[in-house]
N, C-alpha and C positions, 0 to 999 in steps of 0.2 A: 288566291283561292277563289275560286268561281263559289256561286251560289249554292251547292249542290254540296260541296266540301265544306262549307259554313255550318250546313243544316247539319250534315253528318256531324260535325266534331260536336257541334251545338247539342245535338243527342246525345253520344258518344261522354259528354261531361255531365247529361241532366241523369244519365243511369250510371254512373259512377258515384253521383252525387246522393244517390237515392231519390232524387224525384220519375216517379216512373210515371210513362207516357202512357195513354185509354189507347188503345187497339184502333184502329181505323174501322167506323162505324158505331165504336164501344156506344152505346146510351142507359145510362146516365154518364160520359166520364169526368173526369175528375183534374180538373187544374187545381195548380194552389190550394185544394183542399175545397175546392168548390164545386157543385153539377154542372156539367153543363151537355144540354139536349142538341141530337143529330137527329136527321134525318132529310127527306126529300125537299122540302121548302120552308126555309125561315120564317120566324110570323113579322109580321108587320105591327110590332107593337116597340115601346124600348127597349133597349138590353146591349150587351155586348157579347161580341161573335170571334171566335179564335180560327185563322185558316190554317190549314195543317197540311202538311205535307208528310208522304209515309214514307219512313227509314225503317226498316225492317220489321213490316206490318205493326210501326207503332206511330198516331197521330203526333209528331212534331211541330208545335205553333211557329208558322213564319211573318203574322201578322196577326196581332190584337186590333179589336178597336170598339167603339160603341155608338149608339146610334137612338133616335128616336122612331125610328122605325130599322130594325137589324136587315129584312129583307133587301132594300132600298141601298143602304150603306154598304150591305154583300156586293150588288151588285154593280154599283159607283166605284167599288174598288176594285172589283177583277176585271170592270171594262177600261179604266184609267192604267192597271198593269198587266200588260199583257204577258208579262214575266211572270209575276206571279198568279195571275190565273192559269197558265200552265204548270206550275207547279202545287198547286193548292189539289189537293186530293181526298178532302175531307172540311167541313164546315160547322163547326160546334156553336154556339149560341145560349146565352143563362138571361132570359127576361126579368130584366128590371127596371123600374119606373122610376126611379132618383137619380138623379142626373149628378151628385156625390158622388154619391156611391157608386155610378159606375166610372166614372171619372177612376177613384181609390182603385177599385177591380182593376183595370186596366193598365196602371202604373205598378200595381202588384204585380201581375201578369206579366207586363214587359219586363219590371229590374227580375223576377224570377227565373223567364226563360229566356229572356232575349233575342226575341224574334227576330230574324233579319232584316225585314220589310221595316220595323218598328226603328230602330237603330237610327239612321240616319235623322230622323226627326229629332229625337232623344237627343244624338252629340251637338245637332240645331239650336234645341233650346238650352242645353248648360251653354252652350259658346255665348248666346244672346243673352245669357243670367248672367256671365263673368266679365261681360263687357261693359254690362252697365253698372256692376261694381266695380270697374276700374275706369272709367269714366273720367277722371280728374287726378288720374297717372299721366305724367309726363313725362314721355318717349325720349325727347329731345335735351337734352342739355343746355341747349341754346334759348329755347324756348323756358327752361327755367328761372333761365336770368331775364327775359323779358317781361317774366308775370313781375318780377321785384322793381 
């Protein structure tokens, strides 16, 4: 599945599921049950910014993230993917100053919609979490009997 197929089915499950998507442009709309403000240019304060992409005029999050300046962090990411800045077609943004809590926001946001862009980070760090719980599992057979 190319990208584009991801995003649809991705939609395709969040309005089945009853999570309905803010309209491309929508302000205030509404993630997770939270605001969050659109328009012409991000502020440069803290916050976290959701990029969206539109499946049938409805904002679709392809990438979460958060920042101490959201402008700045906007634009470090659609210069760093050039992929997804061609697919980003809307920019949402919920200014916050606790670095918790948007930390929390963000982790919500991703296991709830599952951004594509987000994804591969995610299966990143459970594989880096499960490794170093298995850390002193022994693969080898052989290598059993030399620890004794």
């Amino acid at each position: 599945m190319n990208v584009t197929e991801v995003s649809f089915v991705a939609a395709a499950a969040a309005a089945v599921s009853g999570k309905a998507l803010p309209a491309i442009g929508q302000t205030p709309a509404r993630y997770a049950g939270h605001a969050f403000e659109t328009g012409a240019d991000a502020p440069d304060r803290p916050g976290i910014f959701v990029l969206t992409t539109e499946l049938s005029g409805r904002a679709h999050p392809v990438y979460v993230g958060e920042s101490d300046s959201v402008i700045v962090a906007v634009s470090a990411v659609l210069a760093a993917n050039p992929v997804l800045k061609r697919l980003t077609a809307g920019v949402f943004w919920r200014v916050s100053p606790f670095a918790l809590e948007r930390k929390r926001l963000v982790d919500e946001l991703v296991e709830e919609y599952q951004p594509h862009f987000n994804m591969p980070i995610e299966t990143e760090r459970r594989a880096s979490e499960r490794s170093l719980d298995h850390d002193d599992w022994v693969r080898d057979p052989v290598e059993l009997i030399a620890r004794f």
